[in-house]
LOFI-981519 format. One record per residue (C-alpha): residue in three letters; chain; x, y, z. Coordinates in pm, 1 decimal. Example, Ala and Ser with C-alpha at 12.3 -4.5 7.8 and 13.67 -1.06 7.14 Angstrom:
BEGIN
   rest   kette         xx         yy         zz
    ALA       A     1230.0     -450.0      780.0
    SER       A     1367.0     -106.0      714.0
//
This chain:
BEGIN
   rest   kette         xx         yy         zz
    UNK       A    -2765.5     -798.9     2474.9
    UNK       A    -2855.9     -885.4     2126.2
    UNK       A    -2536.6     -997.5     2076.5
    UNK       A    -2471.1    -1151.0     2344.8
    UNK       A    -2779.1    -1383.8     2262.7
    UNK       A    -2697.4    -1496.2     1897.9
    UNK       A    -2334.0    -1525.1     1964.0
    UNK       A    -2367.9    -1861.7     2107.0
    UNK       A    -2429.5    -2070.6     1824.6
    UNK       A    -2176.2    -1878.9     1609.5
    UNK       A    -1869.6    -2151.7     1471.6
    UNK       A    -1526.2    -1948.8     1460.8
    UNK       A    -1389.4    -2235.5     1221.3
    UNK       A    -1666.5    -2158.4      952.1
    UNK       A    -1574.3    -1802.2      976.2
    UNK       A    -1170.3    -1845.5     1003.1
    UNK       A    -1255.4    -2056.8      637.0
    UNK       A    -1400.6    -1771.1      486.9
    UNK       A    -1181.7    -1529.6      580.7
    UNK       A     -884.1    -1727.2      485.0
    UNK       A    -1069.5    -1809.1      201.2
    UNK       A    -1164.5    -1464.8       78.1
    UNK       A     -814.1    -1319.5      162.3
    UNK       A     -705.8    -1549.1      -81.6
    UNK       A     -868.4    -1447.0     -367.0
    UNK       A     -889.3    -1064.7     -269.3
    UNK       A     -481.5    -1079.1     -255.0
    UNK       A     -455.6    -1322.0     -612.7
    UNK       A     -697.4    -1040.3     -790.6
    UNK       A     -517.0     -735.0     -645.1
    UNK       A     -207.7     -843.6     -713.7
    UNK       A     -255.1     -942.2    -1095.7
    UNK       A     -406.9     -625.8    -1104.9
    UNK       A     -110.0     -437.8     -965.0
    UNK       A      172.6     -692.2    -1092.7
    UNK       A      -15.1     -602.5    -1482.6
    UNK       A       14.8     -189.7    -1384.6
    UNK       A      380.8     -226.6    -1338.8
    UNK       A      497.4     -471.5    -1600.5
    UNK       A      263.0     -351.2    -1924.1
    UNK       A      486.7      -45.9    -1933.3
    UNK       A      778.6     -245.7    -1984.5
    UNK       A      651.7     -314.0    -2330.9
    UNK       A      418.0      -75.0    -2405.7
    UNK       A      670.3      237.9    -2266.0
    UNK       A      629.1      531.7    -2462.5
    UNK       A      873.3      573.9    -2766.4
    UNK       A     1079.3      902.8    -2807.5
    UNK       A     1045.9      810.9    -3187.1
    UNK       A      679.8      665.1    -3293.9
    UNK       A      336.3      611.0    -3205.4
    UNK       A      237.5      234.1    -3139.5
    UNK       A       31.8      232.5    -3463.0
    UNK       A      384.7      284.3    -3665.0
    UNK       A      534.5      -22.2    -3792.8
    UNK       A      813.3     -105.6    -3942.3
    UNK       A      857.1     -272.1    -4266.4
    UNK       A     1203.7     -466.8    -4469.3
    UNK       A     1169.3     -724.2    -4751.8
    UNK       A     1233.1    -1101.2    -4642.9
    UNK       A     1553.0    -1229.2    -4762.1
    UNK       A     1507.3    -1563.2    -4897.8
    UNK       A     1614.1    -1877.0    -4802.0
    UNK       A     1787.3    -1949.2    -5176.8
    UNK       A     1913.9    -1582.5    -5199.8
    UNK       A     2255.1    -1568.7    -5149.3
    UNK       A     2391.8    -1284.2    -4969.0
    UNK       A     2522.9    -1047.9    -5276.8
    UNK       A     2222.7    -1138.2    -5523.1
    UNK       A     1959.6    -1011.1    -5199.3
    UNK       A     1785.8     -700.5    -5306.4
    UNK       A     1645.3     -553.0    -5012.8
    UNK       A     1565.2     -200.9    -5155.9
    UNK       A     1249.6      -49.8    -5171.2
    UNK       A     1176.6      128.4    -5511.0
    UNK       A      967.7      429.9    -5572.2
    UNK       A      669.0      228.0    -5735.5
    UNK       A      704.4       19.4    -5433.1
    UNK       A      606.8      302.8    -5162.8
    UNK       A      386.0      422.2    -5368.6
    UNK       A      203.1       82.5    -5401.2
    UNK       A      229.9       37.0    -5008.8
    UNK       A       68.2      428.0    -4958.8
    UNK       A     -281.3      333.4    -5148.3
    UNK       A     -344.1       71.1    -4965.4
    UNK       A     -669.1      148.5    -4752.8
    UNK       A     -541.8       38.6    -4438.4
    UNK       A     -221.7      287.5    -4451.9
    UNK       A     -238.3      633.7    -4334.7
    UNK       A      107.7      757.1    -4427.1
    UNK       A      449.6      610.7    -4513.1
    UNK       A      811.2      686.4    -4599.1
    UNK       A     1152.4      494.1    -4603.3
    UNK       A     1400.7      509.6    -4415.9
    UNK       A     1726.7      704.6    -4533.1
    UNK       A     2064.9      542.2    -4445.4
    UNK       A     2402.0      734.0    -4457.1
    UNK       A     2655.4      667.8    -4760.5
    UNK       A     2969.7      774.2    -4586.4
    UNK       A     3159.3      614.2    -4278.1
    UNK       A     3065.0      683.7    -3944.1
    UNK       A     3268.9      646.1    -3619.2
    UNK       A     3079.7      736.1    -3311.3
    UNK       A     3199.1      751.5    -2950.1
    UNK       A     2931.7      763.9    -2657.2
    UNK       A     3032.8      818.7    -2265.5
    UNK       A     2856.7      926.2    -2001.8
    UNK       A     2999.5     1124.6    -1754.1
    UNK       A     3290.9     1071.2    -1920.2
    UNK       A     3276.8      711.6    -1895.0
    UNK       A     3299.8      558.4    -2262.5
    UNK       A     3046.9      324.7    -2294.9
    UNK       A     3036.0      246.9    -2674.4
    UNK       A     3276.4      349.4    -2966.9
    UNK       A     3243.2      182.4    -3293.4
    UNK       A     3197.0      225.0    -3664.9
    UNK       A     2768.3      305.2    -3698.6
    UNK       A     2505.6      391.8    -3911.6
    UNK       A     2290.8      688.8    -3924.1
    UNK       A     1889.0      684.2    -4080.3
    UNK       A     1639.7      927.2    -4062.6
    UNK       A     1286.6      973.1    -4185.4
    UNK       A     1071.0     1296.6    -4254.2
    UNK       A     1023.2     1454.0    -3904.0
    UNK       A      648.3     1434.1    -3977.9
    UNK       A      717.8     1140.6    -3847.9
    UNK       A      904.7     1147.5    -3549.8
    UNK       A      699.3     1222.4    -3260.0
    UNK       A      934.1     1481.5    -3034.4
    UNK       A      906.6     1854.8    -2986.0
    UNK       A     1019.4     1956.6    -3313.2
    UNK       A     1226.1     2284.8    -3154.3
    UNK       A     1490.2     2008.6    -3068.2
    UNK       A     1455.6     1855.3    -3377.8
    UNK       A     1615.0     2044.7    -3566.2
    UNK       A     1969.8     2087.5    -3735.0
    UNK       A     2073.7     2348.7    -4006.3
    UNK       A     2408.7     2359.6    -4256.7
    UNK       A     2703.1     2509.2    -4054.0
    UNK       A     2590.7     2362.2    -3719.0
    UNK       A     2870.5     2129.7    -3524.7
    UNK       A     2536.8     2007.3    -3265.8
    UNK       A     2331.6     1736.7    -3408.1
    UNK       A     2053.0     1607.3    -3232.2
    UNK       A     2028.9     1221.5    -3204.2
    UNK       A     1774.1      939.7    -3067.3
    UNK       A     1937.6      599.1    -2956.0
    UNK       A     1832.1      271.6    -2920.8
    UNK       A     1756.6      214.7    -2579.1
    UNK       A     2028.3      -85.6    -2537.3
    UNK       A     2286.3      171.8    -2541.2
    UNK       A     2150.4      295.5    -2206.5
    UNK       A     2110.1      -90.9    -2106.6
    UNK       A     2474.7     -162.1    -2168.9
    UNK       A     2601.6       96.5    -1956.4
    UNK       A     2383.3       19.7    -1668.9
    UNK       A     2423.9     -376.6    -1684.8
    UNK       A     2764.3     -368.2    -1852.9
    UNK       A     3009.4      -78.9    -1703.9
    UNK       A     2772.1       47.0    -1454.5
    UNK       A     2757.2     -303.8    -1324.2
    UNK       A     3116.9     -452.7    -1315.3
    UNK       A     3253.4      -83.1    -1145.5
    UNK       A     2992.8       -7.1     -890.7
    UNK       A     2916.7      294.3    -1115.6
    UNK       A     2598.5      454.0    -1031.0
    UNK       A     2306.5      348.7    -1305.6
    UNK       A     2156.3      627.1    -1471.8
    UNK       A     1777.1      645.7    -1628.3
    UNK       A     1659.8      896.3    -1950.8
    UNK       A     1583.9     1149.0    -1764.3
    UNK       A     1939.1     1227.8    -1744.8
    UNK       A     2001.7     1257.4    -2105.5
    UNK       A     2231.4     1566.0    -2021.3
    UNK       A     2537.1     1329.3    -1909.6
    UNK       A     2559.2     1136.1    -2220.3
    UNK       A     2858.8     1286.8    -2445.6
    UNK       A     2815.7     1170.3    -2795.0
    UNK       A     3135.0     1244.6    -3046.2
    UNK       A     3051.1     1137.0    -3390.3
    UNK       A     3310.9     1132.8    -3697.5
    UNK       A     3210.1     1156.3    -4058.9
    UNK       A     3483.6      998.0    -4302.0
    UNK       A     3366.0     1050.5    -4686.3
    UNK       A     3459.5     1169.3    -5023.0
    UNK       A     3852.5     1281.4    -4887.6
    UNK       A     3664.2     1419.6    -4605.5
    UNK       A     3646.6     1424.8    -4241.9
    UNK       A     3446.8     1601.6    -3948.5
    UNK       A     3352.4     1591.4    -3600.7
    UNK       A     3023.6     1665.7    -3431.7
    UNK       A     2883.2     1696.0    -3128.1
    UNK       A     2551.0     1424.6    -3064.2
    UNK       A     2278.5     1543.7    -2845.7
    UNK       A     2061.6     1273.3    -2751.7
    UNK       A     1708.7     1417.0    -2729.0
    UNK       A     1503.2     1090.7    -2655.7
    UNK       A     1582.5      712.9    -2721.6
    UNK       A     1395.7      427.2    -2895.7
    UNK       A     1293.5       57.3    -2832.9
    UNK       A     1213.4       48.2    -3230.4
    UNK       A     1579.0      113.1    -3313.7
    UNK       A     1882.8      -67.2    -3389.7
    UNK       A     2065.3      240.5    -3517.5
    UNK       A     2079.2      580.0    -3401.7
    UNK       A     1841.6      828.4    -3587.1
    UNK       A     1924.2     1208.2    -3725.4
    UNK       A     1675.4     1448.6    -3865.7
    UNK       A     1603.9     1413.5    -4231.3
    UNK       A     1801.1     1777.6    -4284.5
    UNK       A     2086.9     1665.0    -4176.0
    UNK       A     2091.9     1317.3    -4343.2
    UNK       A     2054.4     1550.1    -4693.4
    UNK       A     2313.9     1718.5    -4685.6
    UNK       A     2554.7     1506.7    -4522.5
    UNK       A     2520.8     1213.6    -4820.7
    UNK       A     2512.2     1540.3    -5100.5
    UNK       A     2838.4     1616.0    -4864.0
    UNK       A     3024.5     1311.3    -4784.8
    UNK       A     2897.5     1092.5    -5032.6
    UNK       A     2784.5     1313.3    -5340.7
    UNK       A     2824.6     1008.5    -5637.0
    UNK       A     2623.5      745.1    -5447.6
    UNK       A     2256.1      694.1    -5512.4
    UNK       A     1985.8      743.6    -5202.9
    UNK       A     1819.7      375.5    -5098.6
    UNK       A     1562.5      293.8    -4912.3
    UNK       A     1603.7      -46.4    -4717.3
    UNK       A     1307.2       12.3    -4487.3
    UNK       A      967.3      175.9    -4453.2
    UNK       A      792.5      308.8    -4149.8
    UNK       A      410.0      274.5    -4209.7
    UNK       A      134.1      429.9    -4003.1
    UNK       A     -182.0      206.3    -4000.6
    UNK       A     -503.8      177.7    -3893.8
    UNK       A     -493.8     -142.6    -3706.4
    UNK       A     -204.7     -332.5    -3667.5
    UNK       A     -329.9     -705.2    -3619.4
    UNK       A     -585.9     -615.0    -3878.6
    UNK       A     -543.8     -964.9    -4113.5
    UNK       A     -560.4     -687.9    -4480.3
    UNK       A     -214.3     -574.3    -4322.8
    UNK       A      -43.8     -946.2    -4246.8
    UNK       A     -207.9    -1036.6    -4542.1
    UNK       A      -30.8     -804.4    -4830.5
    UNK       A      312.2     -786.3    -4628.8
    UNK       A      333.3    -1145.8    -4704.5
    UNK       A      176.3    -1121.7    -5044.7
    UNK       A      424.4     -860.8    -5157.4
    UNK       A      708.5    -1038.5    -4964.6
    UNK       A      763.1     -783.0    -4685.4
    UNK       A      766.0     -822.2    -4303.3
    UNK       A      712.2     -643.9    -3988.4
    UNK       A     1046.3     -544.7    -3793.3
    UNK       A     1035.8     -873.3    -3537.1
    UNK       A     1150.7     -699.5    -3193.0
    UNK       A      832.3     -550.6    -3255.6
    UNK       A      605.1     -855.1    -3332.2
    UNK       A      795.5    -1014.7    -3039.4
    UNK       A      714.4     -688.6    -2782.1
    UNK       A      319.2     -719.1    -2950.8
    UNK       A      334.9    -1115.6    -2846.8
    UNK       A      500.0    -1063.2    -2496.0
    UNK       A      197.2     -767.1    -2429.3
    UNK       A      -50.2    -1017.0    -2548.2
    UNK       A       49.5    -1348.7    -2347.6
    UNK       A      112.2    -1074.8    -2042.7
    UNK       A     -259.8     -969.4    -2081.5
    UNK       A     -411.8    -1387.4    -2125.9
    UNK       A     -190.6    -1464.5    -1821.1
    UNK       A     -321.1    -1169.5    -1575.9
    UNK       A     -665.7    -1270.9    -1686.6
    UNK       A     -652.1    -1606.1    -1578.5
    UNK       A     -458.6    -1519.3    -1270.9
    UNK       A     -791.2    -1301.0    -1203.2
    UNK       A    -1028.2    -1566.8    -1313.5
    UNK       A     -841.7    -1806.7    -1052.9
    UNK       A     -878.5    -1532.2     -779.8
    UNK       A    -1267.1    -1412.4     -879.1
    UNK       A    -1353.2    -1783.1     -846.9
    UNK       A    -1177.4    -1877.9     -494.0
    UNK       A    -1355.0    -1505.3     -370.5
    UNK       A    -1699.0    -1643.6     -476.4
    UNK       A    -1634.8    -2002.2     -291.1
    UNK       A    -1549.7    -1762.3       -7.9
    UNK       A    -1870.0    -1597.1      -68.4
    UNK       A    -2064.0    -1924.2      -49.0
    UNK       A    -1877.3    -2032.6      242.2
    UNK       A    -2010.8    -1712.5      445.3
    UNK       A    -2373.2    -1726.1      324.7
    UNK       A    -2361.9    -2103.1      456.8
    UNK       A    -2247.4    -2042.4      775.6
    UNK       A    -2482.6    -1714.3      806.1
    UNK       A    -2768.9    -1956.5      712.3
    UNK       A    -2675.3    -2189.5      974.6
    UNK       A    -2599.8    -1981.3     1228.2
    UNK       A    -2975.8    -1791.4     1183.3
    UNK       A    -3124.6    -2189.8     1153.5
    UNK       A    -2974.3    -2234.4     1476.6
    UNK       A    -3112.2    -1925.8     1615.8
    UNK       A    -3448.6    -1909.0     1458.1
    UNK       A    -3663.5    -1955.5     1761.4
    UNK       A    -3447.8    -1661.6     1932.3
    UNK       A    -3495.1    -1417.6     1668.0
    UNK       A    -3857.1    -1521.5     1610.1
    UNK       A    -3900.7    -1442.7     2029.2
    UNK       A    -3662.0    -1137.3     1941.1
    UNK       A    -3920.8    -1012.6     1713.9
    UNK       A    -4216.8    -1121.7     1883.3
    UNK       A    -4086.8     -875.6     2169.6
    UNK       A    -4090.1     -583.5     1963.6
    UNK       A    -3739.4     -548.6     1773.3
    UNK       A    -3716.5     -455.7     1424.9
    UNK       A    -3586.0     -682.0     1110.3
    UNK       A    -3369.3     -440.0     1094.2
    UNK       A    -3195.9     -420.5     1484.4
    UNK       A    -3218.1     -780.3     1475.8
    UNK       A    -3007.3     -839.8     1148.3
    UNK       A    -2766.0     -553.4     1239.8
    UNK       A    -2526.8     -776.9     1428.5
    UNK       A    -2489.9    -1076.3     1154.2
    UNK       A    -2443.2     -765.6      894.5
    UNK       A    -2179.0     -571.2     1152.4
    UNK       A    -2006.8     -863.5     1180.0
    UNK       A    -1971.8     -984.7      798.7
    UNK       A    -1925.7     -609.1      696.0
    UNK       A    -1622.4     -601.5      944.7
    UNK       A    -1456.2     -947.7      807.3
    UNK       A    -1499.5     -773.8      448.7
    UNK       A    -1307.8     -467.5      558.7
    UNK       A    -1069.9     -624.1      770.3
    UNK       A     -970.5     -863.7      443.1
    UNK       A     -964.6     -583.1      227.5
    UNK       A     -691.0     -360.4      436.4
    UNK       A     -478.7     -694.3      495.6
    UNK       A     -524.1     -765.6      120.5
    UNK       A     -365.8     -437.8       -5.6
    UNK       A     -110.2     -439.5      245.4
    UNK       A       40.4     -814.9      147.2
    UNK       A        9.0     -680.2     -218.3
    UNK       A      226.8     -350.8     -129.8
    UNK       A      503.5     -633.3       67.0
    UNK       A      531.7     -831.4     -241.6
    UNK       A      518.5     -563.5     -473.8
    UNK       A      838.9     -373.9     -259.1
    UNK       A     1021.1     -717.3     -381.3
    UNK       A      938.7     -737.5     -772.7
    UNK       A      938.2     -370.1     -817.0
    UNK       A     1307.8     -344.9     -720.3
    UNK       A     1419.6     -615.9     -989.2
    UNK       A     1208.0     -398.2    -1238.8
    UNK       A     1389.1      -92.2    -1135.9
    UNK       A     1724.6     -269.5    -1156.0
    UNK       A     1632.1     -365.2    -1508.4
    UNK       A     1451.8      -52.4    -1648.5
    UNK       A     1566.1      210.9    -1418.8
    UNK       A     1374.8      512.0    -1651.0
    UNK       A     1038.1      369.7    -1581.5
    UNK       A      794.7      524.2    -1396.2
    UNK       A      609.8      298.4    -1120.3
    UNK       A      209.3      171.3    -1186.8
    UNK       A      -24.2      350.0     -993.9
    UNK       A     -177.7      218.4     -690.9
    UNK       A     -504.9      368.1     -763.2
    UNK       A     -673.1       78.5     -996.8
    UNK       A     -534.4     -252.4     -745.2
    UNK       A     -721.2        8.8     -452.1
    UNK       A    -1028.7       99.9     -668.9
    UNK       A    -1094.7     -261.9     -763.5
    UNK       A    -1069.6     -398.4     -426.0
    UNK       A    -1275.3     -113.4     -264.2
    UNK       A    -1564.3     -228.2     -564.6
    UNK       A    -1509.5     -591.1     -426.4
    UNK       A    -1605.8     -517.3     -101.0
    UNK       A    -1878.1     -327.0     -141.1
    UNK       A    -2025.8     -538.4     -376.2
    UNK       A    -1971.9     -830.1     -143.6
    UNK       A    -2086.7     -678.2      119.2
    UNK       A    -2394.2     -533.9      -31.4
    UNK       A    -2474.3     -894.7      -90.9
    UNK       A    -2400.8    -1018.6      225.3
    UNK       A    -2627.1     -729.8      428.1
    UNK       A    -2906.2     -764.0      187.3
    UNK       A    -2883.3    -1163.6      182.6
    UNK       A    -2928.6    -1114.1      620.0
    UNK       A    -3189.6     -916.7      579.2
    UNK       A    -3396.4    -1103.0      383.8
    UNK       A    -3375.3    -1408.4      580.7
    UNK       A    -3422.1    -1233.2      890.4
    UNK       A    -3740.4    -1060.4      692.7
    UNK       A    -3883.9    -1417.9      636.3
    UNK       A    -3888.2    -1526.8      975.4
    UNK       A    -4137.7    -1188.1     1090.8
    UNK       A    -4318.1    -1300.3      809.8
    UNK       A    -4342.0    -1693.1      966.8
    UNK       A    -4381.2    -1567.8     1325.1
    UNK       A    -4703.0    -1405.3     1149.8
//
């Protein structure tokens, strides 16, 4: 009966505008929320071979060098220099083979790259796998290997693609075949590669330091070890002490990696204002509501005032304003997250098209922060009712 008697005055266009309104800005903040889950990986993906505080290092080549006076070598006095600085935890260069290598890769006995290569390799301190497949020893014909990750890409976008071949992700590591031959010093061999993670970092495939040994003492027992590269561990990676004495000393971070750090960032200042956008059109929904909840209780007054007068409580007099803004809340909230899961179904094939290894975003954050929306708005709203009703048993007092 209550309901019956405030209904009357209630204006379905002012309450169409708000919902409309805050289904708006519930779906623009869910959905940077969820679009952010699933892209960051694609740059921040976990790397079979370093942590994200590793960098790597090369000297700059000059614009006035010319090609065979560039010296691009790191000496011993020169790591050393780089390892007491205070903002470097640990370092080491990078060991590059001295002998000619020709390696073929397949996968399920599709070739997919065969060309002349390069093998490096660092101290496995520093390579972050399980260290029981890490490891190689003299006589043994299996070498563990980590590959860039484009080799993966340019099966799945380059054979995989033009012969309706089925794409394949990491996790399948098992049907890559990897034949590498070692020319050097009158010599030749063939071993077996088994890739036991791959890299975004790289550009060439790594081996464990043990191997790297005693194949250039091996192959290539006359020429001198170089280093053309270091891999630093540091404390902060955009602190300015770390720009600041790469460029002093003429070095440079690796620039896939300054590139992946810039994508990251820009991915993180765009999401934000996408939320800013969608916070802002929810709290002009907000307003919208409150206005029409303040008119419709100004047109009402003198019933709710009588209401009261009769005997009903603030309380079962506000309960039908609150039931009804409560159930607009909820009602936006379920159609929010289900037009974020439809447009997510669309993007979230081209990302699996792209990077078939990785994993979806949860769910669970977009849900969480659009459960905290609605309660918080709601919370508002009911305690916003209340009070006005409260002011008018004061006033009939």
């Amino acid at each position: 009966m209550i309901w019956k008697l405030l209904r009357a005055h209630i204006s379905i266009a002012q309450f169409v505008g708000f919902f409309l309104a805050n289904l708006c800005g519930m779906v623009i903040v869910l959905l940077g929320i969820q679009f952010y889950n699933d892209v960051l990986p694609v740059f921040t993906q976990e790397d079979s071979f370093m942590k994200a505080d590793y960098v790597m290092v090369s000297k700059q080549i000059g614009m006035g060098t010319t090609i065979s006076g560039a010296n691009t070598d790191f000496t011993k006095n020169d790591i050393e220099d780089v390892a007491s600085q205070p903002f470097v935890m640990k370092v080491c260069g990078f060991t590059s083979t001295n002998y000619k290598v020709d390696a073929h890769m397949g996968i399920s006995g599709q070739p997919v790259l065969s060309s002349e290569l390069f093998f490096e390799a660092v101290p496995d301190s520093f390579v972050e796998i399980d260290k029981s497949q890490w490891q190689w020893k003299e006589g043994q014909k299996e070498v563990p290997v980590i590959v860039p990750r484009t080799y993966i890409n340019m099966y799945n976008f380059g054979y995989a693609q033009s012969h309706n071949a089925p794409k394949i992700s990491e996790s399948v590591m098992g049907m890559i075949d990897f034949a590498i031959v070692i020319k050097g010093d009158g010599k030749e061999d063939t071993y077996n590669g088994r890739v036991v993670g791959f890299s975004s970092s790289l550009s060439s495939i790594l081996v464990p330091q043990s191997f790297m040994d005693w194949s250039n003492s091996y192959y290539a027992p006359k020429d001198e070890v170089s280093h053309t590269r270091l891999l630093m561990q540091v404390t902060n990676a955009t602190d300015k002490n770390v720009s600041q004495y790469l460029e002093d000393h003429g070095m440079e971070i690796e620039q896939d990696q300054m590139n992946q750090e810039k994508i990251a960032y820009f991915l993180r200042l765009v999401v934000s204002l996408v939320l800013i956008v969608g916070l802002v059109i929810s709290a002009l929904s907000f307003y919208i509501l409150m206005l029409s909840i303040y008119l419709l209780v100004q047109k009402n007054a003198k019933k709710l005032e009588d209401l009261l007068l009769i005997g009903y409580s603030p309380s079962r007099v506000a309960r039908p304003y609150q039931l009804l803004t409560a159930s607009l809340n909820l009602i936006v909230l379920v159609i929010a997250i289900v037009v974020v899961l439809i447009v997510r179904s669309y993007y979230i094939t081209l990302i699996e098209d792209i990077y078939p290894e990785l994993a979806n975003g949860s769910l669970i954050p977009m849900i969480m922060v659009g459960v905290a929306l609605f309660l918080i708005v709601t919370f508002v709203n009911l305690f916003v009712i209340r009070r006005k009703i409260i002011r008018i048993w004061y006033r009939k007092d």
